[in-house]
Structure formats: structure tokens, C-alpha cells
N, CA and C of each residue as an Amber inpcrd file, in Angstrom:
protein
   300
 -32.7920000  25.1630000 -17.0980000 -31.7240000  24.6660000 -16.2610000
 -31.1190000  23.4390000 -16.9460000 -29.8460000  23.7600000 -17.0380000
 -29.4260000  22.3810000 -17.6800000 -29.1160000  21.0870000 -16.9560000
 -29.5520000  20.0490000 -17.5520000 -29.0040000  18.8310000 -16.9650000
 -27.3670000  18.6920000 -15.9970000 -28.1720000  17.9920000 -14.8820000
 -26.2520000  17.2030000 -14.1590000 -26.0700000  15.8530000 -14.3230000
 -24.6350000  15.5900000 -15.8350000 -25.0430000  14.3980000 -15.6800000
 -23.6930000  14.0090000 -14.8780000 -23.3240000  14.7190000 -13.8530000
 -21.9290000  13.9540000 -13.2080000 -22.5010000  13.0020000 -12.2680000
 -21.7640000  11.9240000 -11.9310000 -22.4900000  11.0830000 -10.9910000
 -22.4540000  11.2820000  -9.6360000 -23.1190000  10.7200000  -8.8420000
 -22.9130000  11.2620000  -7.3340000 -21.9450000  10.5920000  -7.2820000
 -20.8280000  11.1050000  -5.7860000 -20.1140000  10.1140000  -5.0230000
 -20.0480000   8.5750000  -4.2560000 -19.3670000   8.0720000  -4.5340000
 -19.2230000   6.6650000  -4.0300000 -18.5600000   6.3040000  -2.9240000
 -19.2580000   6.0860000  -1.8220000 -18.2970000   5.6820000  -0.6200000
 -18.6540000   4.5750000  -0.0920000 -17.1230000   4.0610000   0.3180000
 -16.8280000   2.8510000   0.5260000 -16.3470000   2.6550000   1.2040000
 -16.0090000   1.3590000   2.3390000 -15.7810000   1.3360000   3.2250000
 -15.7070000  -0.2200000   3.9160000 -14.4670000  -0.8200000   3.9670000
 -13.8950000  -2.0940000   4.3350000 -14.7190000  -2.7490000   5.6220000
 -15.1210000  -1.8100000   5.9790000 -15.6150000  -2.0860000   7.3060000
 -16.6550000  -1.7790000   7.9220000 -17.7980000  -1.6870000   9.5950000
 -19.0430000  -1.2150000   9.4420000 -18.7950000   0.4770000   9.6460000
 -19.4600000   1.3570000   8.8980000 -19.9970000   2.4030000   8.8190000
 -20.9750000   2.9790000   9.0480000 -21.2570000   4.5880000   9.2480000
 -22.1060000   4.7460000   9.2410000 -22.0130000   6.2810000   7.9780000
 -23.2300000   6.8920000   7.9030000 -22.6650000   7.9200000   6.4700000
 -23.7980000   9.3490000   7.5050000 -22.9240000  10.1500000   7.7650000
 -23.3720000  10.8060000   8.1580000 -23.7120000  12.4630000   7.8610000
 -24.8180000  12.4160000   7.0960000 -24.9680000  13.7550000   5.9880000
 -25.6120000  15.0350000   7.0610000 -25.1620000  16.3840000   6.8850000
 -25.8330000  17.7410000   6.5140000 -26.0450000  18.0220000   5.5350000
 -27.3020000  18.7650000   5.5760000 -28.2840000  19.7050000   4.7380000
 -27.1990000  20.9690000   4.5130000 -25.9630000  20.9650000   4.5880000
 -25.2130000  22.4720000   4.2020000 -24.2350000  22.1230000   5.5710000
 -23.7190000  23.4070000   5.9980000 -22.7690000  23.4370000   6.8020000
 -23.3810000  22.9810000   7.7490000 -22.8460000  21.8070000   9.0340000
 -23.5490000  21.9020000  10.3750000 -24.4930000  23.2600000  10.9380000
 -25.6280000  23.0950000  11.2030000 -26.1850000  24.2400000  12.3860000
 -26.6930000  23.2660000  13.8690000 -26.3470000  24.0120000  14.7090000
 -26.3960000  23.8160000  16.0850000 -26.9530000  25.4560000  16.7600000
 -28.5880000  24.0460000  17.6730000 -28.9710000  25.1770000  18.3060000
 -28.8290000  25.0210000  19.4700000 -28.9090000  25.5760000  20.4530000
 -28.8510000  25.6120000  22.0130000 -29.7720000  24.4400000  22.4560000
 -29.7070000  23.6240000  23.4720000 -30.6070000  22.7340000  24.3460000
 -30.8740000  23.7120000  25.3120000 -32.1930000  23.7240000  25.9230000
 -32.7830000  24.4500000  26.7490000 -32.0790000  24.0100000  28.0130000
 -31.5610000  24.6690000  29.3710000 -30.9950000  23.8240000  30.3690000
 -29.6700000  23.5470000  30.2710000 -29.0780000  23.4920000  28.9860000
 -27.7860000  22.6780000  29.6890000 -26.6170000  23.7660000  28.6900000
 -25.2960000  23.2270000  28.3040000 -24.2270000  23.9370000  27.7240000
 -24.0900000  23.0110000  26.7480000 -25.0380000  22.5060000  26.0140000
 -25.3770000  21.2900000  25.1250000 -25.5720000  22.0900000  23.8290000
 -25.3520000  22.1250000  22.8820000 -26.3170000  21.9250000  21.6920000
 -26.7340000  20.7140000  20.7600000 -27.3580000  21.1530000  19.8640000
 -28.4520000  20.1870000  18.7370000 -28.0340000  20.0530000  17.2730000
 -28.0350000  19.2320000  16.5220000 -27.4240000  19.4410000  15.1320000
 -29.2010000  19.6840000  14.6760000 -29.5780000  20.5340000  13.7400000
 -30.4050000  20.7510000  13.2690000 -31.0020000  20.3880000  12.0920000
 -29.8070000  20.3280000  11.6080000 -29.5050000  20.1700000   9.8350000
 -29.3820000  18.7270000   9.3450000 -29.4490000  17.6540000  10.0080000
 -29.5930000  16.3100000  10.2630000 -30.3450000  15.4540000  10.9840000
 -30.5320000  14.2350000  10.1190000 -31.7460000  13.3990000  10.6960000
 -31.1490000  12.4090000  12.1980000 -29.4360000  12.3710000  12.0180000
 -28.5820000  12.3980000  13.0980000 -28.9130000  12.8340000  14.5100000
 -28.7810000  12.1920000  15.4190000 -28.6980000  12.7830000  17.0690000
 -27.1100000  13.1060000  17.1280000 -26.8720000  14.1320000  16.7540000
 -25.5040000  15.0920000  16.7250000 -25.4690000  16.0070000  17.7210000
 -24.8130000  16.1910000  19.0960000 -24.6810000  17.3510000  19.9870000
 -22.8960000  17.7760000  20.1520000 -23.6310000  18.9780000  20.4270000
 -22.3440000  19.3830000  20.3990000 -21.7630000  20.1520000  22.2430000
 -21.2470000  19.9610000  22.6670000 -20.9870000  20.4750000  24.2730000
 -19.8320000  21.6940000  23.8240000 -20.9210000  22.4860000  24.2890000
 -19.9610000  23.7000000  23.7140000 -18.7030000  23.9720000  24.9810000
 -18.6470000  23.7780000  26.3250000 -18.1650000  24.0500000  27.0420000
 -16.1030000  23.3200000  26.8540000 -16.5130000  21.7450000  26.3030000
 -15.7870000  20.9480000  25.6630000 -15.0740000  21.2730000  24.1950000
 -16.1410000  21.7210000  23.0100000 -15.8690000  21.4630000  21.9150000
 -15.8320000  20.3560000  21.1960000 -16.6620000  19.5630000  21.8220000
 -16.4630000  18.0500000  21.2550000 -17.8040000  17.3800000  21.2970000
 -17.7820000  16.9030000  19.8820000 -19.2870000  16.5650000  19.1860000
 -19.4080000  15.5960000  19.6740000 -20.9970000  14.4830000  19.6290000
 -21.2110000  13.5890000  20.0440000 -22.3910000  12.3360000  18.8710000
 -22.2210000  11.9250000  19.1660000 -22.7430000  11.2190000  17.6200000
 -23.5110000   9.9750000  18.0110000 -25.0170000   9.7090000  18.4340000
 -25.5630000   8.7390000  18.8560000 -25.9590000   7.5680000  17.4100000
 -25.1840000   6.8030000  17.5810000 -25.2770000   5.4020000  16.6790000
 -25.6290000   3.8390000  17.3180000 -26.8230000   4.2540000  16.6650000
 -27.5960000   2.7430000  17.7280000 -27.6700000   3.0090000  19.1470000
 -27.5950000   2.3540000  20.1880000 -27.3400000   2.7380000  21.1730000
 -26.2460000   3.3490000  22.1460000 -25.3740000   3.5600000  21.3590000
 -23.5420000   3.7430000  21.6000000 -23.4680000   5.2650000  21.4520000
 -22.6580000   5.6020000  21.5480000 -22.2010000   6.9430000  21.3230000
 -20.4340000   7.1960000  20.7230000 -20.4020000   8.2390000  19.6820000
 -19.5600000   8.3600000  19.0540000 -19.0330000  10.2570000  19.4720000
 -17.4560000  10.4760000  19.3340000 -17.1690000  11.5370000  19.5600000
 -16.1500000  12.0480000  18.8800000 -15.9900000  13.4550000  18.4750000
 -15.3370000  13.8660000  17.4580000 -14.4960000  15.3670000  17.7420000
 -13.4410000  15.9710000  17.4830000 -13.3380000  17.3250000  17.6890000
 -13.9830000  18.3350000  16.6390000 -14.6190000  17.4280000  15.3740000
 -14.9950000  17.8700000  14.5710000 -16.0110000  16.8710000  13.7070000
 -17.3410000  17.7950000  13.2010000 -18.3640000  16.7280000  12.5760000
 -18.1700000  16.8280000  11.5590000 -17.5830000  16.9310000  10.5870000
 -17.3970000  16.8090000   9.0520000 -16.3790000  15.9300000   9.3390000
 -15.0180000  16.1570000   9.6850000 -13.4810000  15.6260000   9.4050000
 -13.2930000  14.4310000   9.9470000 -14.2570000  14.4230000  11.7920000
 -13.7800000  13.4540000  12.3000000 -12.5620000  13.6850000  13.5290000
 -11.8830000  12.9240000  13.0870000 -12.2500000  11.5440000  13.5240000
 -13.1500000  11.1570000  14.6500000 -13.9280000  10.4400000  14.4590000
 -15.2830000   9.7500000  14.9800000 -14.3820000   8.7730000  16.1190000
 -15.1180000   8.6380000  16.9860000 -14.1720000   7.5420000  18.0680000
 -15.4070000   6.8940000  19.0750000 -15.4320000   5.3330000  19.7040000
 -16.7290000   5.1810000  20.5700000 -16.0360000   5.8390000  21.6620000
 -17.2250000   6.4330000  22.5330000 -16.7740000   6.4640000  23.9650000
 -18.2520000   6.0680000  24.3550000 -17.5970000   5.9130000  26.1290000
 -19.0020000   5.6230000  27.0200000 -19.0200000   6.6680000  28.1860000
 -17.6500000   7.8770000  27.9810000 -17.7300000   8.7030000  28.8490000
 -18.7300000  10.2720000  28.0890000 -19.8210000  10.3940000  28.7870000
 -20.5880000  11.2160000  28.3370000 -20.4970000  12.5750000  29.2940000
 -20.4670000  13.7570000  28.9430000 -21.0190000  14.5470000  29.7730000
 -22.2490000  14.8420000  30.7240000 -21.7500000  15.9680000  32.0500000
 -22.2690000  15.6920000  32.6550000 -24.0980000  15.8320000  32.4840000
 -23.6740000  17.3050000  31.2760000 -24.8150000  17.6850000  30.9700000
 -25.8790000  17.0070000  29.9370000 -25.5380000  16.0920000  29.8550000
 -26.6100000  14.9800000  29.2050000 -27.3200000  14.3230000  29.6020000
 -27.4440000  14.2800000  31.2190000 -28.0230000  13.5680000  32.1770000
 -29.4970000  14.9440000  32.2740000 -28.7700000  16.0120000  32.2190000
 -29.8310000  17.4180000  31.8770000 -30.4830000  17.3930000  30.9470000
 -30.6650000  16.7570000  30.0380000 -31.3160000  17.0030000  28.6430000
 -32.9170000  17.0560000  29.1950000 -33.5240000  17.6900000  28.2430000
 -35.1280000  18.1420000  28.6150000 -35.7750000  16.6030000  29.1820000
 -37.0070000  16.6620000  29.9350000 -37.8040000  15.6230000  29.9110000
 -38.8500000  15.6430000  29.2140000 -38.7840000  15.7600000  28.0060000
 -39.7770000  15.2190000  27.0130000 -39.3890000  14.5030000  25.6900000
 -40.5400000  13.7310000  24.8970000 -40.2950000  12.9610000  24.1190000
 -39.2390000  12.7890000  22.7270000 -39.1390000  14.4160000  22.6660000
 -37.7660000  15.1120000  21.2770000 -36.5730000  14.5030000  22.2160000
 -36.3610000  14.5970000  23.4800000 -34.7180000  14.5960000  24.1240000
 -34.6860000  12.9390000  24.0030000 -35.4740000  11.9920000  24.3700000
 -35.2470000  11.0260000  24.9840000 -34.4350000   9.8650000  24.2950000
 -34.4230000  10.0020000  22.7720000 -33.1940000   9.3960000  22.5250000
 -31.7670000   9.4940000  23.0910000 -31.7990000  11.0250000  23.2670000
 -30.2140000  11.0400000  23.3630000 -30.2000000  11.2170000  24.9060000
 -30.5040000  11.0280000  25.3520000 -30.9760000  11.1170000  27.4630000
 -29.8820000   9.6150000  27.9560000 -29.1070000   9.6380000  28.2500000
 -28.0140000   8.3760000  28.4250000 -28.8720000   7.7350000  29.5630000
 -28.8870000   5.9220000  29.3070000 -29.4420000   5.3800000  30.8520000
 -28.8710000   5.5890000  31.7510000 -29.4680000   5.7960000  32.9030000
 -28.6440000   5.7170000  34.6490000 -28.1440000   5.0170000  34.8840000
């Protein structure tokens, strides 16, 4: 196999960021319970509300939303769906479980 000597990409950014990678194309699996899904393919809390079409992107404690997870545009909101209040009760959901 021959050597890659191209360099990786450089991104930059005037301002705070965050860099948000997949393992390949997004995969999203179903959440048990709700019309929610899961990004799989990332170390990201990425859901996706399929009912909406509109991704959700947990950064720090905030939440970020997108019509799309590659392209963007990324935006804060604090309006969450309803079905996130549904997310499982166990220890995998409870990051992304919004406070009451």
C-alpha cells in the first residue's frame, strides 16, 4: 500500500466552535418509544426527529439544530421536542433527557 503524503484538512474558525465528525455518511437508529432517532456513527449526542426532519446537536449543556448534519446550518435553540421528554429511562439516554 502506498504511502498518503497529502495533509489532512485545516479548519478554522474566528470564533467558538465545535468540529463535528462521522465515521462515513450519518447513520441513525430508531429510539425505542419515541419518533426520535440516534446518530450512531458519532461520539456526538446527534438526534434526529424524524416526524420534523430536524437534527439536534447536544453541545455542553445547550442544544443545537439543523435541517441538515453535514451542511448545517447549526443554530442554538431551547425549543426541544416533545418527544425528548420520552427518551428511555436509563443511563445511555440521560445525557440527552432535557431538565424539567
Amino acid at each position: 500500500m502506498p504511502l498518503n503524503l497529502q495533509p489532512p484538512p485545516i479548519y478554522y474558525s474566528s470564533g467558538p466552535a465545535s468540529l463535528l465528525i462521522f465515521m462515513g455518511q450519518p447513520i441513525f437508529e430508531a429510539v425505542p418509544g419515541t419518533t426520535l432517532s440516534w446518530a450512531v456513527n458519532t461520539n456526538w449526542n446527534v438526534l434526529l426527529d424524524t416526524a420534523t426532519k430536524q437534527y439536534y446537536l447536544l453541545v455542553g449543556s445547550s442544544w443545537m439544530t439543523a435541517p441538515d448534519p453535514l451542511k448545517g446550518p447549526w443554530a442554538a435553540t431551547t425549543q426541544l421536542p416533545a418527544e425528548f421528554f420520552m427518551l428511555p429511562q436509563d443511563a445511555h439516554w440521560a445525557d440527552g433527557r432535557p431538565l424539567a
